[in-house]
Structure formats: C-alpha cells, structure tokens
N, C-alpha and C positions, 0 to 999 in steps of 0.2 A: 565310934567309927574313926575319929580322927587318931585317938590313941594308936588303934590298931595298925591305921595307916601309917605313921610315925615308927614304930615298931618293927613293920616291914623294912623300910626304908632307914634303920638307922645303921643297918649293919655294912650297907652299902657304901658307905664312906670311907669304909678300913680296909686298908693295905690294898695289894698290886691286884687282886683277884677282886676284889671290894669297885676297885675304882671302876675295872672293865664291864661292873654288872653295874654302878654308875652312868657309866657312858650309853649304856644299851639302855637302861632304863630312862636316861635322859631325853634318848633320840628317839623313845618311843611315847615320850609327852609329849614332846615340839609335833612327833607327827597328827597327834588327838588333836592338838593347837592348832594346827597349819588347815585347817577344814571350813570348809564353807557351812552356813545353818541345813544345808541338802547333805552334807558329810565328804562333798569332794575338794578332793584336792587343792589344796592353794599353791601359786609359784609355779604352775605347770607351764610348757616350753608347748606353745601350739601353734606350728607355720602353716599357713593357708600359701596354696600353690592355686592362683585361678588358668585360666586358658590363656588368655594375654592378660599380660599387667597393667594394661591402659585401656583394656574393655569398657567403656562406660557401665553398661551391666555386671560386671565384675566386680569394678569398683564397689557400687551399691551393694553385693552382696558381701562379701570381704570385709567394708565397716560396718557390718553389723555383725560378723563374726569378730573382730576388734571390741568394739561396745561390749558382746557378750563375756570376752576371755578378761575384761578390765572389772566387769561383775566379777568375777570369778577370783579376783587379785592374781593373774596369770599372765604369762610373759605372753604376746602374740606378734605375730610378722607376716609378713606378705612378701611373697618371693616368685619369682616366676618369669615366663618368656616375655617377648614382644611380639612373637608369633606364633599362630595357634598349630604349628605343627607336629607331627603325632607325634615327634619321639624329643618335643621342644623342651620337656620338664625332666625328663631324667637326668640331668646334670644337677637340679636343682633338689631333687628328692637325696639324691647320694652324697649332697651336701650338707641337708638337714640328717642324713643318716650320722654324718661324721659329726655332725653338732648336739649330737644325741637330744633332737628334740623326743616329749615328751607324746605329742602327736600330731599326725600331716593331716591334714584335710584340702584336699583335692578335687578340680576340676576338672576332669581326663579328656583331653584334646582324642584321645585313641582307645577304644575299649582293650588294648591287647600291649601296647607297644610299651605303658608304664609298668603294665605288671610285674616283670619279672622285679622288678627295683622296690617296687610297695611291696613284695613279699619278702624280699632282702631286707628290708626294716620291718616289717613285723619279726623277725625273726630274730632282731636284736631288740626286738619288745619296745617299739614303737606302734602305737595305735593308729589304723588308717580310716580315715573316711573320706568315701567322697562324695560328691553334691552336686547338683544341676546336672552333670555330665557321666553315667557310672564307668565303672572298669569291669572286666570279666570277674564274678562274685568273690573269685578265689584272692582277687588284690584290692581287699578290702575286707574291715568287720563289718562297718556297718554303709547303706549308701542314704543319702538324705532327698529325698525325690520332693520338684516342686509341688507337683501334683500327680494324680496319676497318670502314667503317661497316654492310656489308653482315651482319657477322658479329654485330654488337653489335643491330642491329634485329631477324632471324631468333630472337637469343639470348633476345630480350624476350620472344617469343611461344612457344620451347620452355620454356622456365620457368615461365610462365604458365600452361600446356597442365598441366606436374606438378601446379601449387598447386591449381588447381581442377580437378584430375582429366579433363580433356581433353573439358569441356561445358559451356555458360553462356554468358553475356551477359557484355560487360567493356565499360570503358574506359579512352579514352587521355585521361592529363593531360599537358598539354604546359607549356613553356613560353612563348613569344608566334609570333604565327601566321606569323611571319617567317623564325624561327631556321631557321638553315642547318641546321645538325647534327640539331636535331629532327626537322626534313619530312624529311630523309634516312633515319633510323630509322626514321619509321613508314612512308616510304614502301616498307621493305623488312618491317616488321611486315605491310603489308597485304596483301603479295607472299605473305608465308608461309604467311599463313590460309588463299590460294588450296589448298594443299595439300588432298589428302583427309584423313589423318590429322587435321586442326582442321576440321571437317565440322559439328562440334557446338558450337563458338566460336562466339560470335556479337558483334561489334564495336560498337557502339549511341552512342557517342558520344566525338568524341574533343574535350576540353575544356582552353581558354586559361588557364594563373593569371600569364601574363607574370613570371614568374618573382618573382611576389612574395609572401613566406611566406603576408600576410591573405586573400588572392587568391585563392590554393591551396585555402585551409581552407575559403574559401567554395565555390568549382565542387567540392571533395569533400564536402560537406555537400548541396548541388543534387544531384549526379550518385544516392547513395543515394536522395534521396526524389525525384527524378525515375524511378528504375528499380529498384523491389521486388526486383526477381531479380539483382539484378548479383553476379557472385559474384566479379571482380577489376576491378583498379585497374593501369594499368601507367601509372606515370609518371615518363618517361626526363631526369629533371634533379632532381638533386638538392635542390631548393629545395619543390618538387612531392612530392616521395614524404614529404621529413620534416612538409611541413603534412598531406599525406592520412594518414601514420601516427599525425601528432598528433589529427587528427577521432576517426579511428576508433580509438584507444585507450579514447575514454570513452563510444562508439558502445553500442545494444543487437548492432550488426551486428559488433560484435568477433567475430572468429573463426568468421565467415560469409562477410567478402568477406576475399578475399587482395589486401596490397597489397605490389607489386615495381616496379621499376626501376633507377634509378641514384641511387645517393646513396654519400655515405662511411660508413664503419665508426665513427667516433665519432659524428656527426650519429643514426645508426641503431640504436648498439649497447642502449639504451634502451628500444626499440620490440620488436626480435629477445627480450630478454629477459624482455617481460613478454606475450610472444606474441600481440603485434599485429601482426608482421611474421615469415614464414618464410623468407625468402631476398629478397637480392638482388643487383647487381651492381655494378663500376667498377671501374677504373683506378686507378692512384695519379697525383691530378692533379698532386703535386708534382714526379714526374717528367715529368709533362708539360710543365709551366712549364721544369724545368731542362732537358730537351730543346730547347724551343723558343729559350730563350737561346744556347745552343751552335751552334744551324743560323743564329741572326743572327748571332753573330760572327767565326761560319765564312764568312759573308755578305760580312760588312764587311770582314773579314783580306782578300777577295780570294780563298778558297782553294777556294769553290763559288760555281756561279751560280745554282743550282736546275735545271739540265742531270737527266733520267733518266739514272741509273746513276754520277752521283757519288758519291760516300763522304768522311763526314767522321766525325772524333773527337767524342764527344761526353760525356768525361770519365768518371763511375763507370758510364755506361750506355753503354761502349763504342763500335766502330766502327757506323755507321748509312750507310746506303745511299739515295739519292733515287729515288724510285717514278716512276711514269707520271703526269704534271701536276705535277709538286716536289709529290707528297705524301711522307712518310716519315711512318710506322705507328709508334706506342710498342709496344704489345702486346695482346695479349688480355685483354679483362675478367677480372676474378675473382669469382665467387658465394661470398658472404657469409654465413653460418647461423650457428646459435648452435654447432655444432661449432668454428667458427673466427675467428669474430667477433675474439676477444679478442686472436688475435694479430696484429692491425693496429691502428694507432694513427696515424693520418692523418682 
C-alpha cells in the first residue's frame, strides 16, 4: 500500500502542471488534518451575536458557546448591542458578513427585523443559527430551542397556580414587546388559564421592562401600586425576575405577592433564601450556548443542513437530533427552591 501510494504521488513533483496537482493535493491533506475526532472542521470563524452584550443571561450562555468553539480548535467572538432593540444587531451581522465569518449564531431581539441580513449571509455561505430567541424559519438553518416552548409557557402558569394557591390576580413581566421566545411563552401561559382548573387566576396586566434591570424594578414597583390584590408576578427572562425580586425584598408586600419565572440559580439564590422568592425555573443557558456552537459547526463542516431528522454530535451533550423547522430542543426546565438551589452554580 505504501508503495502504491508513493507511486501516486511521485509524479506530482514534476514541472508546472505537476506542482498545481501538488498544491491541490496538498490542500486537500491539511483539509483531512484540520478535523476534529467528530470530522468537523478546525479554524472555524463562529460570532455569537446575544440580545444585549451585558445580559447577565447572555453572558452564561455565550461562554459556554466560547468553551465549545475552543473544543472545537475554532476562532469564536461575541459581538453585539447594548440594547435589546429589534433592528440593534444588523449592523453587527453585516459586519461579520464582511469578516466572512464561518458562522453567526444569534439571539433575535425581533423575529422579522434581522432576517433580511441572516439571509444576505447565508447566501454568501455563512451558516446561521439562532438560540433562546428564533427568527422567522427562512433566517436561519437551524434554531437551538431551551426547551420546548410549549412546555416552558404552560410550566409558568402550573407553578404559579401552587404559589398562590390556585386564585388571584397576577402579572406578566416581560421582556420587550417584540421578543420571539417571550410572546411564545405567554402565548402558551394564556392558552393555559383557558383551563377550568385556573378558573380563579386572573391575568391583569402583562408589563414591558425591555430587558433592562432599572426598567424592571420600575413596571414591578407600578404593577403593586397599580393592583392592591395581585398576589403573583410571572416574569419569563431573567433580567425581570431578579429586578422584581430585588423590589420586593424591601416591599411591605414581601411575602404577599409570589414572584416566579426564569432566571439562574446564582442571580436568584439570594432572593430564594431570604424568602422573597419560593421557586422558580431555567435551563442551563451555558449549555445552551455550547449546544448552539456545535449545530454551527456541524453547519459549516458540511455534516448538517438543518434537514428534520438529521443527527449530529454535540460533544459532553451527546448525539442531538433536528426537529420539525431545524429546531433541536436542549431539555426541560428545572425548578429551583431552596431544597436545591445550592446545588447549581451557573
């Protein structure tokens, strides 16, 4: 064999037509070389764009897309606004266009307003995904979903139902009135109330803090002396739950209104122990992030196209499967209490 191989290969050294079948034959070893044990890509260019740059939730999820793309021997970056507004990242995606990265992976502050710009770089053969947040299916291959959306909105409003004993007035804090992943939640929160069982729920306002801590503290400070009776707070973005947890620790309504949502276990663990907060829920964003790195480089190797029913590797978080519209699911939420707070640290 080695004979053979040698043999192949020796004619390739001679003269001007010789050297050019050298050169291609060269750069199609270095490419076999340049592979990871999964067969992707090494040296790949992958910029994560989150909603804001200084999200604390963002953060978490973005270094773990970091961690994954440095597995991977791949360049990675984090690029992006300071505010979450819908049309805040298209400056930033037309700039990774002209940087020809390898692939975006993106948080869509707006299901519509990025599209036109992520299909402008798929079409110079940059792979797009996005995560936590989707865009309309067509500005993107594949989307990386925390959980399923359907499970994590219904989830808000059985949890809710416990804390204040299944009767009251509540509201929703949101993040800004745009966000994909939010309207999806409550639009499955609102589905759920229909139920007889939440008969005696009663919904009263669902409130904007665009995802800004001072924002937050303020529409949770309105929403109390706006509605005497409200006996919960459901606010599905982490930036929301830790300013309404921080109002109402120093509230007289401490331990009158219940407030739940999504947030992390160290942002919250604070709040849980000094019984301004009894439960609540999320994902581990960081595997989020390092999921969604893996499905771009899975992207860009070649080895998926975002097709339902692919399957790629996706390092400590095994083989993953692509859903109906290139979603792939991380997993199900986890509920947070002071039973078990402590043993998460994310």
């Amino acid at each position: 064999m080695m004979k053979n191989f040698a043999a192949l290969t020796r004619p390739v050294v001679r003269g001007a037509l010789s050297g050019a079948l050298c050169l291609t034959f060269a750069a199609v070893s270095c490419q076999v070389m340049a592979q990871t044990s999964d067969g992707l890509k090494k040296d790949l260019k992958i910029a994560f764009i989150p909603k804001q740059i200084n999200n604390p939730y963002e953060v978490i999820a973005d270094d773990g897309g970091m961690a994954a793309i440095k597995e991977l021997s791949g360049a990675g970056k984090v690029v992006g606004p300071s505010d979450a507004g819908a049309s805040s990242q298209v400056q930033y995606i037309n700039t990774l266009i002209t940087q020809r990265q390898n692939a975006i992976v993106i948080a869509a502050n707006d299901p519509n307003a990025v599209v036109p710009y992520l299909k402008k770089a798929m079409a110079q053969g940059i792979k797009v995904v996005t995560f936590d947040s989707d865009t309309a299916p067509d500005g993107r291959q594949v989307f990386i979903n925390q959980a399923n959306a359907e499970s994590i909105g219904r989830g808000q409003i059985q949890l809710l139902s416990k804390l204040i004993g299944g009767s009251g007035e509540f509201a929703i804090l949101s993040a800004t009135p745009n966000a994909t992943n939010q309207n999806t939640w409550i639009k499955y929160m609102q589905d759920e109330l229909k139920k007889p069982e939440y008969a005696k729920i009663k919904l009263v306002k669902i409130a904007y803090g665009d995802d800004d801590d001072q924002k937050s503290f303020t529409e949770t400070q309105g929403l109390l002396q706006a509605y005497p009776n409200l006996k919960g707070i459901v606010s599905p973005t982490t930036v929301g739950i830790s300013a309404a947890a921080r109002y109402l620790s120093t509230s007289p309504k401490k331990g009158q209104v219940a407030i739940t949502g999504l947030g992390t276990p160290n942002q919250m663990r604070a709040f849980v122990k000094n019984g301004t907060v009894q439960a609540f829920q999320l994902w581990n964003p960081s595997d989020l992030g390092y999921l969604a790195a893996y499905a771009a480089a899975n992207l860009a190797s070649g080895k998926i196209t975002g097709k339902e029913g692919e399957t790629f590797a996706a390092g400590k978080l095994g083989s993953r499967t692509i859903g109906k519209d290139g979603e792939v699911v991380l997993g199900p939420p986890t509920t947070f209490d002071a039973g078990n707070i402590d043993n998460f640290n994310f």
